[in-house]
The first five atom37 places (N, CA, C, CB, O) and aatype in JSON, in Angstrom:
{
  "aatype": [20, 20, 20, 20, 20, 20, 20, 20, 20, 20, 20, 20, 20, 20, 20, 20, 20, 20, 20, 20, 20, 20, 20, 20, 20, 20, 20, 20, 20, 20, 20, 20, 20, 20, 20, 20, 20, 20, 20, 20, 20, 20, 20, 20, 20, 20, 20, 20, 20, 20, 20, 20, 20, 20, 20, 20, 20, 20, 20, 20, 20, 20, 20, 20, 20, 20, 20, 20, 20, 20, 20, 20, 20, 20, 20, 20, 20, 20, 20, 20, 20, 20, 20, 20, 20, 20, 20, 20, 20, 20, 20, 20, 20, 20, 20, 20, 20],
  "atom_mask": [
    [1, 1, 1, 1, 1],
    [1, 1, 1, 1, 1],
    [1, 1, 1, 1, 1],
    [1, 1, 1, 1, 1],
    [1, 1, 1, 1, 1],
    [1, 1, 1, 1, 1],
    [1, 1, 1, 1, 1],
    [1, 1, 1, 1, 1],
    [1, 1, 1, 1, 1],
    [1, 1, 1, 1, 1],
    [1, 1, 1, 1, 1],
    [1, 1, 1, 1, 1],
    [1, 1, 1, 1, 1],
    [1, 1, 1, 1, 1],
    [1, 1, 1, 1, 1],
    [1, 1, 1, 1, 1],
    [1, 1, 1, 1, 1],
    [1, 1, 1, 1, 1],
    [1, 1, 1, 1, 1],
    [1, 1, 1, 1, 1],
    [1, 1, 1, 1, 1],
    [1, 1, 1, 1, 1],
    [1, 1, 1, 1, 1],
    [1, 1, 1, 1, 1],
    [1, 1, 1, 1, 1],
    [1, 1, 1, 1, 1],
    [1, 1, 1, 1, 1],
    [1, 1, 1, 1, 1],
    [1, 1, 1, 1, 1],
    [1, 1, 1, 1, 1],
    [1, 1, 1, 1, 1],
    [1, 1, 1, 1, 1],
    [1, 1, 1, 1, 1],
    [1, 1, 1, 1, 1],
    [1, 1, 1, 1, 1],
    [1, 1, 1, 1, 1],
    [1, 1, 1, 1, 1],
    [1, 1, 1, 1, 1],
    [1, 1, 1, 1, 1],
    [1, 1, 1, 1, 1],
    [1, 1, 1, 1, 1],
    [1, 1, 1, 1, 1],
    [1, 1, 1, 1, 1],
    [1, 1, 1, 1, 1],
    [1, 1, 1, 1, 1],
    [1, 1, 1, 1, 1],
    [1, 1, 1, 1, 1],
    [1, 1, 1, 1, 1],
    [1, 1, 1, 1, 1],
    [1, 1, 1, 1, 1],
    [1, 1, 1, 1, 1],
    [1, 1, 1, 1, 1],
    [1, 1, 1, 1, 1],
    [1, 1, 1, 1, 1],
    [1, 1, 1, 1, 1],
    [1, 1, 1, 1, 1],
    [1, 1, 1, 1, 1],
    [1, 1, 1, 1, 1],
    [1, 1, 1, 1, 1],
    [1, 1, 1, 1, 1],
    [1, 1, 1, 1, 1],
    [1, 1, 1, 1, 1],
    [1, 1, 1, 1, 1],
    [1, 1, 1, 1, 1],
    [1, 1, 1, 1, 1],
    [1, 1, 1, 1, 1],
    [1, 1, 1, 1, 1],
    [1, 1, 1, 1, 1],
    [1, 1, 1, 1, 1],
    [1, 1, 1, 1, 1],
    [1, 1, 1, 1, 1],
    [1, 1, 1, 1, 1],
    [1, 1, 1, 1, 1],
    [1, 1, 1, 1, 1],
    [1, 1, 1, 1, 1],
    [1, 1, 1, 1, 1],
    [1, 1, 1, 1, 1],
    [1, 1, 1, 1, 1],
    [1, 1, 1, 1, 1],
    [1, 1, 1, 1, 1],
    [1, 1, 1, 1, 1],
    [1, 1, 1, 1, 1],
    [1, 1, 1, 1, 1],
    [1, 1, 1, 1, 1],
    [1, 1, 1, 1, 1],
    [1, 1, 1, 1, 1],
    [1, 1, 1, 1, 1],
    [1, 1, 1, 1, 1],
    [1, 1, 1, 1, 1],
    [1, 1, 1, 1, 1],
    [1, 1, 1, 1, 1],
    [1, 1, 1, 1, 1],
    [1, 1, 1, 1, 1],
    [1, 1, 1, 1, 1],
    [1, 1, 1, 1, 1],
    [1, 1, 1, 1, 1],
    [1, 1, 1, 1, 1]
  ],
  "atom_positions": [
    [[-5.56, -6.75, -12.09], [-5.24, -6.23, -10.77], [-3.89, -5.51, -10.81], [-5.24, -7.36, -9.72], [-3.82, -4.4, -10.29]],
    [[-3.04, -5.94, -11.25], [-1.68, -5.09, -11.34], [-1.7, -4.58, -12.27], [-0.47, -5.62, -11.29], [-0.68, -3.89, -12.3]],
    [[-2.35, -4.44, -13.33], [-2.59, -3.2, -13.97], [-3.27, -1.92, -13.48], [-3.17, -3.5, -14.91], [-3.15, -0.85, -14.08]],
    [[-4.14, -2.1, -12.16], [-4.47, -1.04, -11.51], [-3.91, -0.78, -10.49], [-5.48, -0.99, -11.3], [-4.27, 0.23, -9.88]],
    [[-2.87, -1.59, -9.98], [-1.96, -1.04, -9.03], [-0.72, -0.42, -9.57], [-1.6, -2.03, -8.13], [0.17, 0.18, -8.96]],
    [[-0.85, -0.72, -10.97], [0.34, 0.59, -11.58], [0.1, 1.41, -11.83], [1.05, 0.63, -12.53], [0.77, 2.45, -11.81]],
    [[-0.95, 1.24, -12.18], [-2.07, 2.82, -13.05], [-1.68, 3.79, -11.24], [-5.08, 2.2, -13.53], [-1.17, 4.91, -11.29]],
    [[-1.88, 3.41, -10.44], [-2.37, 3.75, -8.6], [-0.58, 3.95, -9.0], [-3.32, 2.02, -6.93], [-0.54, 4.98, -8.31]],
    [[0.18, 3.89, -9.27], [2.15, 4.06, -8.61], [2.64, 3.14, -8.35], [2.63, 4.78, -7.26], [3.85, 3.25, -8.55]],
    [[2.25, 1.77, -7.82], [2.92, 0.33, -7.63], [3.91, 0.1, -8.81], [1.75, -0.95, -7.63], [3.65, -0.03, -10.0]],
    [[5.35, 0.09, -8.05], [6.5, -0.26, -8.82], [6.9, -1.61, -8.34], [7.65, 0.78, -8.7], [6.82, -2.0, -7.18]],
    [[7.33, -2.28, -9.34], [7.9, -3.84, -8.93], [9.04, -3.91, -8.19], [8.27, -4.72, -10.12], [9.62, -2.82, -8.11]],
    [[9.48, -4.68, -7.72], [10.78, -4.21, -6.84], [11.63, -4.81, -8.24], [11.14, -5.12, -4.9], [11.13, -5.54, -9.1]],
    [[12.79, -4.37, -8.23], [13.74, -4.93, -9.4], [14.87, -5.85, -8.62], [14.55, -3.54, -10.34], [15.35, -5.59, -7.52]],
    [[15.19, -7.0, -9.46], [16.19, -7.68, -8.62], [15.54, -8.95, -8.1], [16.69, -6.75, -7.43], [16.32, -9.77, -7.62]],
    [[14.32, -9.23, -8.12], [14.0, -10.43, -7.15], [13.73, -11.68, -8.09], [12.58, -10.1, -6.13], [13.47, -11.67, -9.3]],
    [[13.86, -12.81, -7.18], [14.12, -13.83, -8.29], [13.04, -15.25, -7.14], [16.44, -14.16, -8.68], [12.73, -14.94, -6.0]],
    [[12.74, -16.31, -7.58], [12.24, -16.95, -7.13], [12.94, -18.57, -6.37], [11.43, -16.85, -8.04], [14.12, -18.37, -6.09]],
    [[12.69, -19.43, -6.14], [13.68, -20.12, -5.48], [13.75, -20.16, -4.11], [14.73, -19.72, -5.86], [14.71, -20.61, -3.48]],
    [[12.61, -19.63, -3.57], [12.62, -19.62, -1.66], [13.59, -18.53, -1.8], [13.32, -21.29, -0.5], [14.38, -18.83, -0.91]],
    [[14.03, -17.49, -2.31], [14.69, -16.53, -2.12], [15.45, -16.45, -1.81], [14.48, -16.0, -1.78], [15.77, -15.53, -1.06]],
    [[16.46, -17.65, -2.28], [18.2, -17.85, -2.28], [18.39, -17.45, -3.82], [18.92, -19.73, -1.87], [17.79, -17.85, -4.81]],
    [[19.39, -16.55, -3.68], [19.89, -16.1, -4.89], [21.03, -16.5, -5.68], [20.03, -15.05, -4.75], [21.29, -15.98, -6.77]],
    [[21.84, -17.55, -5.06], [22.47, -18.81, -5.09], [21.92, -19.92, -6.07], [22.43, -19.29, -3.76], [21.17, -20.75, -5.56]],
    [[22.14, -20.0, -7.11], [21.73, -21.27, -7.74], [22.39, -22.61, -6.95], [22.22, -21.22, -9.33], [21.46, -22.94, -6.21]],
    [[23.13, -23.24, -6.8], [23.95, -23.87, -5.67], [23.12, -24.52, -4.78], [24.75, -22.9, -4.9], [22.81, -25.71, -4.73]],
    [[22.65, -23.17, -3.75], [21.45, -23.28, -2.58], [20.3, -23.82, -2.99], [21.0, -21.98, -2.0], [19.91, -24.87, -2.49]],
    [[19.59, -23.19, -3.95], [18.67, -23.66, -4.32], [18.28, -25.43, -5.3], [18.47, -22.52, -4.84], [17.32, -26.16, -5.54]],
    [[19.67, -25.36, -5.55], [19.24, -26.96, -5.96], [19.53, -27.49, -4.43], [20.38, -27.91, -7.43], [18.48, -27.96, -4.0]],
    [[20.37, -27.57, -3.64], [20.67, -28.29, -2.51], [19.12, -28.39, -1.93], [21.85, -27.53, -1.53], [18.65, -29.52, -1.81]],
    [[18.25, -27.13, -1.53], [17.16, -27.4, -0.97], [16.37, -28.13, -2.21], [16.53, -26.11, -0.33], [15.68, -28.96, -1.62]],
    [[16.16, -28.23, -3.33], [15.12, -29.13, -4.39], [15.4, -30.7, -4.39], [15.36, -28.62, -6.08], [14.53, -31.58, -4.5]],
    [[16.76, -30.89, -4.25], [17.16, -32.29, -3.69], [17.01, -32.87, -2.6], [18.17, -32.48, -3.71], [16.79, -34.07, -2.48]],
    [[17.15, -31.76, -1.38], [16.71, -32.28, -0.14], [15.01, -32.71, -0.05], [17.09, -31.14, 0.92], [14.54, -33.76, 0.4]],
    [[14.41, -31.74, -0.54], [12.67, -32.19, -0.67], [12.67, -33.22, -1.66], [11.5, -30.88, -1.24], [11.94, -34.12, -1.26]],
    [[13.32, -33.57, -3.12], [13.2, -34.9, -3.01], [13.27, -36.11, -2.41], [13.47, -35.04, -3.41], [12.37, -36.9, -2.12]],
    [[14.65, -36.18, -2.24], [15.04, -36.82, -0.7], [14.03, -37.67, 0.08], [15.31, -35.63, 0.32], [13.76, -38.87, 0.17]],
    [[13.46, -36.06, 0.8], [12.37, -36.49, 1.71], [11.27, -37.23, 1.03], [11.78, -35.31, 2.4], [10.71, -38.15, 1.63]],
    [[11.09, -37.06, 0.4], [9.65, -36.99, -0.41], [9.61, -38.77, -0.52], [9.71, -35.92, -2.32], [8.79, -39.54, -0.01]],
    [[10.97, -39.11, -1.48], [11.38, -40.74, -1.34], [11.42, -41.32, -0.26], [12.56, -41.09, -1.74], [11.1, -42.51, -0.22]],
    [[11.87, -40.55, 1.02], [11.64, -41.23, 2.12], [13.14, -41.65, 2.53], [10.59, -42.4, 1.88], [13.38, -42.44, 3.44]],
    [[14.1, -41.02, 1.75], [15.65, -41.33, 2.11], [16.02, -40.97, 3.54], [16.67, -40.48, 1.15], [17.1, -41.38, 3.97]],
    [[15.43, -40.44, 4.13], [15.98, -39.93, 4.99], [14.41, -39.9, 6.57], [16.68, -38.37, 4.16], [13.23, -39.56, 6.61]],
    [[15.37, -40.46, 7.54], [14.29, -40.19, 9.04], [13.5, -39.16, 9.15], [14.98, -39.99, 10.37], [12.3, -39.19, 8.91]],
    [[14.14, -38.14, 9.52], [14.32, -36.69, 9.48], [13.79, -35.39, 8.59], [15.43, -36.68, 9.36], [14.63, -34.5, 8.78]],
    [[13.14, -35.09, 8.03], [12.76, -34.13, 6.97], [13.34, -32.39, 7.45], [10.89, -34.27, 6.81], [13.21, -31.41, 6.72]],
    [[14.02, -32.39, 8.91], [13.62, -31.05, 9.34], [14.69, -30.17, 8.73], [13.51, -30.89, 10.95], [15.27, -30.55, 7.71]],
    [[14.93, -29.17, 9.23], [16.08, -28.12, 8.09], [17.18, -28.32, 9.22], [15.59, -25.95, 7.63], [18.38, -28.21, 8.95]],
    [[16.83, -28.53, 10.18], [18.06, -28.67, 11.18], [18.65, -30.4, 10.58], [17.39, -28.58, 13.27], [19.87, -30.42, 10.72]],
    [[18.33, -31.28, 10.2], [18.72, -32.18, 9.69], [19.52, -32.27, 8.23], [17.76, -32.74, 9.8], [20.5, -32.96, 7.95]],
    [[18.64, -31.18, 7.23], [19.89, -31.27, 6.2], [20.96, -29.71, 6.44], [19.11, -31.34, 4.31], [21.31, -28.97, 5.53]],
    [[21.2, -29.6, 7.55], [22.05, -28.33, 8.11], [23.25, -29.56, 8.46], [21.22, -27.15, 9.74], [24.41, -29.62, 8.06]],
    [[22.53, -30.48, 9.31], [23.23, -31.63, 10.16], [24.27, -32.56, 8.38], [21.42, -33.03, 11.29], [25.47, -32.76, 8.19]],
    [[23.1, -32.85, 7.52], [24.14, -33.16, 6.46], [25.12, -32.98, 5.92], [23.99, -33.15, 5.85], [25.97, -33.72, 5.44]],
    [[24.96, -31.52, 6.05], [25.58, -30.55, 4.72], [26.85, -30.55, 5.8], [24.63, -28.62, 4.09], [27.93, -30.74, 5.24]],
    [[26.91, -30.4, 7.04], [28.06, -30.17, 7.73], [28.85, -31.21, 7.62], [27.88, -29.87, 8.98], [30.07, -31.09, 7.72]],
    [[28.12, -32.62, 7.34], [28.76, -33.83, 7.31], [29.41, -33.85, 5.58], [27.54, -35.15, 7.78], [30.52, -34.37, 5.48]],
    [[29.04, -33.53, 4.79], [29.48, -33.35, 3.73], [30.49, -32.5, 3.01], [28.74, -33.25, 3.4], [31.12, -32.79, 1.99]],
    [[30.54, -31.14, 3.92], [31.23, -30.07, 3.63], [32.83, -30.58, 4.88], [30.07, -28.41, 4.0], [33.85, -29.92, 4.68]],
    [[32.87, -31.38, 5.71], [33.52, -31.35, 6.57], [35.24, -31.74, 6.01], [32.77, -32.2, 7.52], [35.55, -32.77, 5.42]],
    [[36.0, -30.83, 6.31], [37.57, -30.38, 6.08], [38.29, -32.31, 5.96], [38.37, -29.11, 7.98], [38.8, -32.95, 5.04]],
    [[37.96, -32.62, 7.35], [38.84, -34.22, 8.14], [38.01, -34.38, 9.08], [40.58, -34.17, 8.93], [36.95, -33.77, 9.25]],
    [[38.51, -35.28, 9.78], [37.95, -35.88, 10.43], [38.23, -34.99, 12.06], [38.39, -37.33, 10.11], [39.34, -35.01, 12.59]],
    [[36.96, -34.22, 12.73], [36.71, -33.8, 13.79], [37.2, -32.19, 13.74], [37.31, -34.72, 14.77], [37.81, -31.53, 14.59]],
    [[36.71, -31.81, 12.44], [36.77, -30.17, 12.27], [35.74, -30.01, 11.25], [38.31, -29.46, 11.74], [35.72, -30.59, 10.17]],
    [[34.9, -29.18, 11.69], [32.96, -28.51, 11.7], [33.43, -27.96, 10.13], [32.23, -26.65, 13.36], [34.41, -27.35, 9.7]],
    [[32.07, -28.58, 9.47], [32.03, -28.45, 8.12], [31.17, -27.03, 8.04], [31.36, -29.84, 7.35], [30.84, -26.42, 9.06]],
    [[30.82, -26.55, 6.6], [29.81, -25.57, 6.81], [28.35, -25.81, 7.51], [29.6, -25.11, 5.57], [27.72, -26.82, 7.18]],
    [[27.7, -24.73, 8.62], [26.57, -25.0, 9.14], [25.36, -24.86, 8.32], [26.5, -24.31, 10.17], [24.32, -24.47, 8.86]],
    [[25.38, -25.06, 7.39], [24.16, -24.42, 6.1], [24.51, -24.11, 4.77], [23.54, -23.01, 6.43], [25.46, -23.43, 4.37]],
    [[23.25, -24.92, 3.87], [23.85, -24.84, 2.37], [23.99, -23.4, 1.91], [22.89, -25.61, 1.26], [24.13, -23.33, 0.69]],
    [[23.98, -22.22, 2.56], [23.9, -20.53, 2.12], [25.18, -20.34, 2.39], [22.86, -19.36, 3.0], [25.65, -19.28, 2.0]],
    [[25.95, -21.14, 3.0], [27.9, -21.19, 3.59], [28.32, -21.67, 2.23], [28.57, -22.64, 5.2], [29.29, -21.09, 1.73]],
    [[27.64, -22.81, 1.43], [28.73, -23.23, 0.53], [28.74, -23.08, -0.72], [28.96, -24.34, 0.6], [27.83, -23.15, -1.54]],
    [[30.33, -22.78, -0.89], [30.47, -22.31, -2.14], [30.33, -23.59, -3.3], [31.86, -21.55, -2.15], [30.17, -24.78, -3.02]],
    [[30.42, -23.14, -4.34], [29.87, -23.82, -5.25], [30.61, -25.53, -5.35], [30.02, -22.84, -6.56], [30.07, -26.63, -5.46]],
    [[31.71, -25.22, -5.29], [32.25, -26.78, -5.16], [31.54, -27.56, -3.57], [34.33, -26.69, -5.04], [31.01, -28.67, -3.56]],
    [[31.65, -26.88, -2.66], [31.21, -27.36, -1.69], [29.32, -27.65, -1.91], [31.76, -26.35, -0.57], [28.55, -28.43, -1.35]],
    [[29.22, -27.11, -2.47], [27.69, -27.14, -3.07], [27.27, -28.25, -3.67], [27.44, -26.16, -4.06], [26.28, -28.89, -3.31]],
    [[28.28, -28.64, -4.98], [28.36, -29.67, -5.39], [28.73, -30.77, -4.95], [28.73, -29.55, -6.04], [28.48, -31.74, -5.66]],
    [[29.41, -30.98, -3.72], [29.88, -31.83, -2.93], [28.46, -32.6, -2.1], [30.97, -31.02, -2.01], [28.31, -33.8, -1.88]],
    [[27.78, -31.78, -1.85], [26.51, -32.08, -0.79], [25.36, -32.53, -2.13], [25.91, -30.32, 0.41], [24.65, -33.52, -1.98]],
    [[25.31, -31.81, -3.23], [24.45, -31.97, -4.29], [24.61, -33.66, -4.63], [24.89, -30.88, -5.56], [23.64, -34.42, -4.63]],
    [[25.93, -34.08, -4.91], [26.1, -35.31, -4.96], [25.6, -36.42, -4.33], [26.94, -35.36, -4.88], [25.11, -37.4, -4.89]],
    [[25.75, -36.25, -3.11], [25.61, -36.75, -1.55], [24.54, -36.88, -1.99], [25.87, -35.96, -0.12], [24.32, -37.87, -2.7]],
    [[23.24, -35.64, -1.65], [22.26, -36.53, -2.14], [21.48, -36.98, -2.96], [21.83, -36.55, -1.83], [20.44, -37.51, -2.55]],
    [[21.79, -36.88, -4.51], [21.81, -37.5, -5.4], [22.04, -39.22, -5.33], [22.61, -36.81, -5.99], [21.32, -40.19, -5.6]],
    [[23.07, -39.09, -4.96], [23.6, -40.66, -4.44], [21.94, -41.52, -3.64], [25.26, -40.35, -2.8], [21.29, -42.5, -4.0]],
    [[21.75, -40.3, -2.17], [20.97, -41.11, -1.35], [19.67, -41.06, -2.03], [20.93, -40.67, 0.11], [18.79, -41.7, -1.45]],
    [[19.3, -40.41, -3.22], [18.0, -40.42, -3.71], [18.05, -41.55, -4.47], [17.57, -39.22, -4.44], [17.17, -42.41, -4.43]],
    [[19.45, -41.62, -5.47], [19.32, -42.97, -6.08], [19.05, -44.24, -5.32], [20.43, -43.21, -6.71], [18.34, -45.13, -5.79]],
    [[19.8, -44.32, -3.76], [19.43, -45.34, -3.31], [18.08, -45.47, -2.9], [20.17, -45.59, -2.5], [17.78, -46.66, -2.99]],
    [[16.96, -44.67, -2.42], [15.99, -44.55, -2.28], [15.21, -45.24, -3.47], [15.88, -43.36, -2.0], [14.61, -46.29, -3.24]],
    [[15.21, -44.61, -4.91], [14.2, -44.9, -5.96], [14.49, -46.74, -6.03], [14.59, -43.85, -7.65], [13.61, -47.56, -6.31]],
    [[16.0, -47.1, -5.7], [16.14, -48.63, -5.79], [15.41, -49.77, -5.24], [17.19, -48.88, -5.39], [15.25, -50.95, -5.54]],
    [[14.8, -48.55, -3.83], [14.6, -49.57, -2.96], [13.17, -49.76, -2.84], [15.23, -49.33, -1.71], [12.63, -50.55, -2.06]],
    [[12.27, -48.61, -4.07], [10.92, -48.33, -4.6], [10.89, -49.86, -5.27], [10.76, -46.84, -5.75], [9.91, -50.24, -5.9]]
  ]
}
């Protein structure tokens, strides 16, 4: 089939990469951990407004000043900061398997 849509002019787009289409390595593990997460059952919540609600709790400066609103805000240390987080809550999850 895509050999006859090239033969026809179909060009690939160049540049695209896979990953839910964050181009962020960072982002994209944050969301592969969060669906583990869920998956274990670490967490009430599965929705994206919930690990938005995390990541703010994780990324947050002190105490009563707004962390980043979304793992596409954080930079790589901050990335790793939340990556940890739930790493941590997955380990506690598989413990409690």
């Amino acid at each position: 089939v895509l050999a006859e849509f090239k033969r026809l002019g179909w060009v690939a787009k160049a540049g695209r990469s896979g990953g839910g289409g964050y181009d962020k390595p960072h982002v994209r593990k944050i969301y592969a951990l969060w669906q583990d997460a869920c998956r274990l059952g670490a967490f009430g919540d599965t929705s994206k407004s919930a690990l938005r609600a995390f990541v703010e709790r994780q990324t947050r400066p002190a105490p009563g000043l707004p962390g980043k609103s979304a793992p596409e805000f954080c930079s790589p240390a901050e990335a790793n900061s939340v990556s940890e987080g739930l790493k941590a809550m997955i380990r506690r999850a598989e413990a409690r398997r």
